[in-house]
N, C-alpha and C positions, 0 to 999 in steps of 0.2 A: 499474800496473794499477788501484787505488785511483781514483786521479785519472781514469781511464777512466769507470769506474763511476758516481762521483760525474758527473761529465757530463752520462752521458747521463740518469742518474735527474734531476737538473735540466733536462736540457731537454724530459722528459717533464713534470713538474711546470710549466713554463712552460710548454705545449703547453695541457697542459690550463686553464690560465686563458685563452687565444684563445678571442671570441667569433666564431664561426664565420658567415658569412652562410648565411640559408633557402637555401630552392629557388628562391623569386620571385625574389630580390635577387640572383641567379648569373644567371637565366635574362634576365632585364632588363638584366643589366649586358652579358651576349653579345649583345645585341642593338645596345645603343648600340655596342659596337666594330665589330660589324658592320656598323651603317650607317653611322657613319663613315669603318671601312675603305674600302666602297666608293663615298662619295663625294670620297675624298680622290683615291681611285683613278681614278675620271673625273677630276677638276679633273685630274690629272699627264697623265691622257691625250688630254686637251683642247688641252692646253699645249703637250705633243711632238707633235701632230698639229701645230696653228697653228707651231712652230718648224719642222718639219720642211719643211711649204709653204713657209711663206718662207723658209728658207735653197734650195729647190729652183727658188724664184722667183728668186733674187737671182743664184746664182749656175749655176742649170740651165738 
């Protein structure tokens, strides 16, 4: 149980040394993954459109 305790009082202690990001720097960073997201998300659906044509051309 010791060894329990000591734990988690350590990982509260190292908790508390993380320097946390603002509100800006959270709020900017969900941005970038969201535009990302969905430009990745066109490119892929750009691609299985153009495949799907031509596999429907080739063999439809």
């Amino acid at each position: 149980m010791n060894k329990l305790v000591r734990f988690v009082k350590e990982c509260v202690a190292e908790l508390r040394k993380v320097v946390w990001p603002g509100r800006d720097d959270v709020v900017s960073s969900v941005g970038v993954v969201l535009v990302s997201t969905l430009v990745i998300a066109m490119i892929l659906g750009l691609l299985d459109f153009a495949f799907s044509t031509g596999m429907n051309f080739v063999f439809g």
